[in-house]
C-alpha positions as CSV (number, residue, x, y, z in Angstrom):
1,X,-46.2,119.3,157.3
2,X,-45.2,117.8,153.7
3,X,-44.3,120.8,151.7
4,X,-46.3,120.9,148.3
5,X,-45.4,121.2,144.6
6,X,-46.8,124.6,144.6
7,X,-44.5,125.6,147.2
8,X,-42.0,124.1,145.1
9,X,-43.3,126.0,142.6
10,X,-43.3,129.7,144.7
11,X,-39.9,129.0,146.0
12,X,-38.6,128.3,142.9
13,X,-40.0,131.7,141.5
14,X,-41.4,129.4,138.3
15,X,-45.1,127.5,137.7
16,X,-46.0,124.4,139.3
17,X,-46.0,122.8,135.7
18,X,-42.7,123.5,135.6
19,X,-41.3,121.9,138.4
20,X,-43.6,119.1,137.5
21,X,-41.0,118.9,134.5
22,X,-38.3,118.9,136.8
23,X,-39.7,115.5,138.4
24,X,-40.6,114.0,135.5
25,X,-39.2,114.8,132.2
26,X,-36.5,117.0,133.3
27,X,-34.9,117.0,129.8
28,X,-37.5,119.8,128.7
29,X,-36.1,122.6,130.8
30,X,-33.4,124.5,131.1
31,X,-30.3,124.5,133.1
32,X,-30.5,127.1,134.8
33,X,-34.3,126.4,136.4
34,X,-33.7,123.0,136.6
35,X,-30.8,124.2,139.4
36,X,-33.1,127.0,140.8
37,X,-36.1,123.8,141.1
38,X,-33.8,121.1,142.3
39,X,-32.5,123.6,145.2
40,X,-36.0,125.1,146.2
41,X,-37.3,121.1,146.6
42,X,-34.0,120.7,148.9
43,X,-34.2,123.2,150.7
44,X,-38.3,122.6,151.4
45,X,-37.4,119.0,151.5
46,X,-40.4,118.5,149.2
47,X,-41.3,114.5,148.5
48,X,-43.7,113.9,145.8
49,X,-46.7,112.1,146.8
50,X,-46.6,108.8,144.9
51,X,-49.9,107.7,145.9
52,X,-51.8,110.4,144.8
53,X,-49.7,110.7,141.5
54,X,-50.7,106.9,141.0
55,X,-54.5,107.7,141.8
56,X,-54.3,110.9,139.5
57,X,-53.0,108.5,136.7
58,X,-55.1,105.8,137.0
59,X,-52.3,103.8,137.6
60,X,-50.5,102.6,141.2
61,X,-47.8,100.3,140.6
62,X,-48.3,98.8,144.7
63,X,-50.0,96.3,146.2
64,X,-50.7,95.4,149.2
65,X,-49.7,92.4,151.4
66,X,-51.7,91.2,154.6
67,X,-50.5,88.4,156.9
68,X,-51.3,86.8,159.8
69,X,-48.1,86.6,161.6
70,X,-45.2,88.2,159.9
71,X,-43.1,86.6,163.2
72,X,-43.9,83.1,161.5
73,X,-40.9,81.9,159.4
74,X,-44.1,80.4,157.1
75,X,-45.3,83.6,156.4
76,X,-42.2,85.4,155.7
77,X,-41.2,83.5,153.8
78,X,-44.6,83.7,151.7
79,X,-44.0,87.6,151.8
80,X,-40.3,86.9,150.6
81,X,-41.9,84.9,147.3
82,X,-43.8,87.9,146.7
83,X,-41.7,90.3,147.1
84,X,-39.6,88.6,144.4
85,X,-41.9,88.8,141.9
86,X,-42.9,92.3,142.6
87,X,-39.2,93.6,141.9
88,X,-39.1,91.5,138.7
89,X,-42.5,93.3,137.7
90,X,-41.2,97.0,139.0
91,X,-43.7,96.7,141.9
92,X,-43.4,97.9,145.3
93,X,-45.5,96.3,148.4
94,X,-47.3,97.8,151.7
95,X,-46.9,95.1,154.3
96,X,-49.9,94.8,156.9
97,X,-49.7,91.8,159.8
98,X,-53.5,90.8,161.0
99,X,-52.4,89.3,164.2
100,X,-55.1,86.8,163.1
101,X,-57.4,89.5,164.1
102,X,-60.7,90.2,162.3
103,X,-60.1,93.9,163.6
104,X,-57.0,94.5,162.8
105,X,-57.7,92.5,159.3
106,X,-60.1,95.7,158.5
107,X,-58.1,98.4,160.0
108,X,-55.5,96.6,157.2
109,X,-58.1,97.0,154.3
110,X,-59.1,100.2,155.1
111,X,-55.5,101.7,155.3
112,X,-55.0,99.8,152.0
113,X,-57.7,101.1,150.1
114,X,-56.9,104.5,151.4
115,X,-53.5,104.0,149.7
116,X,-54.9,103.6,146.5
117,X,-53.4,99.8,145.8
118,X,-54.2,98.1,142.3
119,X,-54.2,94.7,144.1
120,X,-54.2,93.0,147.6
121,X,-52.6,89.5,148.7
122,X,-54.0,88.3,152.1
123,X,-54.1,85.1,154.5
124,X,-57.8,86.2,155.7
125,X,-59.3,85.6,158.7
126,X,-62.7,87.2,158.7
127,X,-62.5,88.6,155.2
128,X,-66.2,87.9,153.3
129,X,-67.2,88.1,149.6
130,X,-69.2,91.3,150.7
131,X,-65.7,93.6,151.3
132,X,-64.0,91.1,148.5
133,X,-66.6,93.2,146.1
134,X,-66.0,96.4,147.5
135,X,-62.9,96.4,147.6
136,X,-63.0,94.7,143.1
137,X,-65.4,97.8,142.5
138,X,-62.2,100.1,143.6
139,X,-60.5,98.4,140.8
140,X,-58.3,96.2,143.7
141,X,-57.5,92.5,142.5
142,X,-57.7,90.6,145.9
143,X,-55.9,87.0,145.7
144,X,-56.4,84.7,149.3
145,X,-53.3,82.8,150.3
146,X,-54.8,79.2,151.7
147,X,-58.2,79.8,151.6
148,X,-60.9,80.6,149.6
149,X,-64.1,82.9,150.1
150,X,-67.4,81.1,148.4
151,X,-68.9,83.7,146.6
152,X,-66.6,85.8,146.3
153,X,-64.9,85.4,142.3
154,X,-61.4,86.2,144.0
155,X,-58.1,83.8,142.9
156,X,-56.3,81.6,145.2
157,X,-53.2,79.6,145.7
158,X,-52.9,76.4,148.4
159,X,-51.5,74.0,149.2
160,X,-53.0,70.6,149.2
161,X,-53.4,70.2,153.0
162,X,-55.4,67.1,153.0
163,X,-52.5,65.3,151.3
164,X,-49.9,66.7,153.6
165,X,-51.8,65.5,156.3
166,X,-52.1,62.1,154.4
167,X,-48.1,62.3,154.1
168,X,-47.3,62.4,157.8
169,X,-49.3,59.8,158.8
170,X,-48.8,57.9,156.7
171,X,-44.8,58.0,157.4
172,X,-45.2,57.4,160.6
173,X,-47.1,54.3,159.9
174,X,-44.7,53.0,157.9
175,X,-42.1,53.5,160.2
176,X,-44.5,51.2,162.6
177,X,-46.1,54.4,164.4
178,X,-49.8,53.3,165.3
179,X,-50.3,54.9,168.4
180,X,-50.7,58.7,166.9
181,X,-51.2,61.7,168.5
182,X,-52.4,65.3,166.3
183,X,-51.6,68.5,167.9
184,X,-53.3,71.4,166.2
185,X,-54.8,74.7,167.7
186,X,-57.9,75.9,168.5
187,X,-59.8,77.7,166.8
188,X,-58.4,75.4,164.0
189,X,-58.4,77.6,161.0
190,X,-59.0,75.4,157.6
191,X,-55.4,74.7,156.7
192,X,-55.3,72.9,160.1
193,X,-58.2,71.6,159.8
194,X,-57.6,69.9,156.7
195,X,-54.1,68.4,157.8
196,X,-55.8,66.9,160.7
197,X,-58.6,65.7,158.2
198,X,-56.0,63.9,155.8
199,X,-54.4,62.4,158.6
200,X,-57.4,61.1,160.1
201,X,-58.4,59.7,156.7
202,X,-54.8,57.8,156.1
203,X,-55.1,56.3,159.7
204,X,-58.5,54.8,159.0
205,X,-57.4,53.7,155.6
206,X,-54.7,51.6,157.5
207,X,-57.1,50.5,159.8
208,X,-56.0,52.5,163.1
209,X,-58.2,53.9,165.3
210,X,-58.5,58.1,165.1
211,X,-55.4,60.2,166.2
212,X,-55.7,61.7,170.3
213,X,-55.9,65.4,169.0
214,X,-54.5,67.7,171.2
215,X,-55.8,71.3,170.6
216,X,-53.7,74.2,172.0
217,X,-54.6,78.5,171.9
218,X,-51.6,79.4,169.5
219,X,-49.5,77.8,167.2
220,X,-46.1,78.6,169.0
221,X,-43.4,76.7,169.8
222,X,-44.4,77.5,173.5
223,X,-47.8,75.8,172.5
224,X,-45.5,72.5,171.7
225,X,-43.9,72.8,175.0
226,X,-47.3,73.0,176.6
227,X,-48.5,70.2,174.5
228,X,-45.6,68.1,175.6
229,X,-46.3,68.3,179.2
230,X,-50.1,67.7,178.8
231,X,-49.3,64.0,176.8
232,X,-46.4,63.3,179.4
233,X,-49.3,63.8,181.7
234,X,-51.3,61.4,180.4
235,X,-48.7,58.7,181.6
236,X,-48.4,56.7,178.1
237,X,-47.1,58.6,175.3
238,X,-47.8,57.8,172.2
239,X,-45.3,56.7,169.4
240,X,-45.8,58.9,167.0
241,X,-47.2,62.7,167.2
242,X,-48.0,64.6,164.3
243,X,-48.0,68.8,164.2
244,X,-49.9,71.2,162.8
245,X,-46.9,73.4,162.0
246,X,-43.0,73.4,163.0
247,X,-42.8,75.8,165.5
248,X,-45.6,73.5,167.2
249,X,-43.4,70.3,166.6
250,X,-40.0,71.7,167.5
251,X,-41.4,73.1,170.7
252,X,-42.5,69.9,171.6
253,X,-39.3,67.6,171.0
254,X,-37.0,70.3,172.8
255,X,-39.5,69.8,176.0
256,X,-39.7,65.8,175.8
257,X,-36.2,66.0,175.3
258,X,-35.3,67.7,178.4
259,X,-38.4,65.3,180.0
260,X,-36.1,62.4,179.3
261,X,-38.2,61.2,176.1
262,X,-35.6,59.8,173.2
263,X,-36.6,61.1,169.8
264,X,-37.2,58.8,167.5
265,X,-36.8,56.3,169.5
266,X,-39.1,56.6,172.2
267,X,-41.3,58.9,170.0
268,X,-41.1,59.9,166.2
269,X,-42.4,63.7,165.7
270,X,-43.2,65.4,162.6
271,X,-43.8,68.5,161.9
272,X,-45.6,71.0,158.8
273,X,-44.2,74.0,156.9
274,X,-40.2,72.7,156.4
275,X,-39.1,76.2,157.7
276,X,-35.2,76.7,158.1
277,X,-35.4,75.6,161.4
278,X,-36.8,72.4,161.0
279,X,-33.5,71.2,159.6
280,X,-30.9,73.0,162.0
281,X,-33.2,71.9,165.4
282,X,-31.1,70.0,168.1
283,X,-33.1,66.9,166.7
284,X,-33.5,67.8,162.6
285,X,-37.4,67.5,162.6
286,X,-38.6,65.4,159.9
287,X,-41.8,67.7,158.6
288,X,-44.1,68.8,155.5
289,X,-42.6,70.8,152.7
290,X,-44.7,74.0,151.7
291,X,-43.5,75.7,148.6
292,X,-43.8,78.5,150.5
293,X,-42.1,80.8,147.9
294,X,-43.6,79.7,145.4
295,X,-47.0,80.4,147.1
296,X,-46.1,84.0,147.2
297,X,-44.8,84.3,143.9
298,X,-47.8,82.3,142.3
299,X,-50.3,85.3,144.7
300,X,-48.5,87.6,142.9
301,X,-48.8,86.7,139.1
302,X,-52.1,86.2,139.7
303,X,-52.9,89.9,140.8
304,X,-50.9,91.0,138.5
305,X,-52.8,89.3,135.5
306,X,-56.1,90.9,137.0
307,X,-57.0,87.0,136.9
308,X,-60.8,86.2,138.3
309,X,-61.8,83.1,139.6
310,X,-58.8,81.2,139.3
311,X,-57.4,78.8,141.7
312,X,-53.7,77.3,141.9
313,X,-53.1,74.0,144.3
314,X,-49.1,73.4,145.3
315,X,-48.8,69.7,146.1
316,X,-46.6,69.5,149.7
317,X,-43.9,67.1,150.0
318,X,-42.2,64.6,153.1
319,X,-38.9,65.7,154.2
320,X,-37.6,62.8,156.6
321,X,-34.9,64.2,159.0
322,X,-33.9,62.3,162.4
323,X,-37.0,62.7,164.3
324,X,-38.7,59.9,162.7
325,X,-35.7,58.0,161.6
């Protein structure tokens, strides 16, 4: 059991304002009970309760940050961006992963609002302008990391998907790539679903015919392996393949490798996210750049400036490495 103040307080032989001096404006007693205090909470091992100090004050200098994946290099290094700018402002973070669970998404918001945060930044997955407002009414700023809520009034910050899609493809075109294949996964949540949209809409701009869009369960580099297989399967690989994410991409170039498949020559790969691994793979993966830093930090200022309705788009950039060279 956490030992109380008032324990402090009976230990101490003195009142439980007192010791509430002690931890925090120790200056206004005296020596001597400042000792006698200091070695009661030692020897009780007493730990104030910062969460229901913040409540009592109004105040709680935490917020809260929900994930998908925290195992995705993307997302940490979202949560990395945030945490950044939560030191610079004196904040401190609770860190919940969703699994991309709508379950484990509430069992997040409830243990969040439980802790008293003054704000939230999530990646949702089922979250709906309905808990959005329940959880403003509790005086919680909720900004959404890639998506957006209709309805809801809550802030975001994106990235332009639909022209990062646009970018791949249209790299690969210009690099003679015609023969395109998409590898997403199902169910496509919308940052997918707008790269594959933006690179559908580049191909028919150049007058190709629609990507083959192979849709895999996760968004591992296992899926990319499994994706690999199923287009050498299909006897004619195409020239060019285009993925949803890096871990999807890199995945897939170590297993045609080992299949015998030269990369670029054979077949140019992209990838999405430009995490560190893109650029240290066996074959440097030419991909999408995410400011995905910056998309943290940005979450952050935003919930910090108890900001309502605003919404902040990050334009991606190409990163050519030697799998489309």
């Amino acid at each position: 059991m956490r030992a109380s103040i008032r324990e402090v307080a009976r230990r101490a032989g003195v009142s439980v304002g007192t010791v509430s001096n002690v931890l925090n404006r120790p200056d206004l007693v005296a020596d001597a009970t400042r000792v006698r205090v200091q070695a009661a909470i030692d020897e009780l091992g007493f730990v104030r309760n910062e969460a229901a100090r913040a409540l009592r004050k109004g105040v709680a200098h935490t917020l809260g940050v929900v994930v998908e994946d925290i195992s995705n290099p993307y997302f940490t290094d979202m949560a990395r961006g945030a945490e950044a700018a939560l030191n610079t402002a004196g904040y401190d973070a609770l860190w919940c992963t969703s699994d991309g669970s709508p379950e484990k998404e509430r069992r997040c918001l409830d243990f969040l609002e439980e802790q008293g945060v003054s704000g939230i930044i999530i990646t949702p997955v089922a979250l709906d302008a309905s808990r959005i407002a329940r959880l403003r009414t509790r005086g919680m700023q909720v900004v959404l990391i890639d998506r957006r809520v209709p309805g809801a009034g809550s802030s975001s910050v994106s990235v332009d998907h639909v022209m990062g899609g646009s970018l791949a493809v249209r790299h690969l075109v210009a690099i003679g790539r015609t023969d395109i294949a998409f590898v997403t996964a199902e169910p496509e949540p919308p940052p997918l679903r707008q790269r594959r949209g933006g690179a559908l809409r580049a191909l028919a701009r150049a007058g190709y015919p629609p990507a083959l869009t192979i849709s895999m369960t996760e968004s591992s580099a296992a899926a990319g392996q499994s994706a690999a297989r199923r287009l050498l399967e299909f006897g004619t690989l195409p020239n060019g393949i285009f993925c949803a994410n890096d871990l999807m991409a890199i995945g897939l170039v170590n297993e045609l490798t080992r299949n015998g498949v030269k990369i670029p020559q054979d077949c140019a790969v992209i990838g999405y996210d430009d995490i560190d691994l893109a650029a240290t793979a066996v074959v440097p993966l030419t991909t999408i750049h995410q400011p995905r830093r910056e998309l943290g930090r940005k979450a952050t200022e935003l919930v910090l400036a108890d900001a309502d309705n605003q919404h902040i788009v990050l334009a991606p950039e190409l990163v050519v490495r030697d799998s489309s060279e």
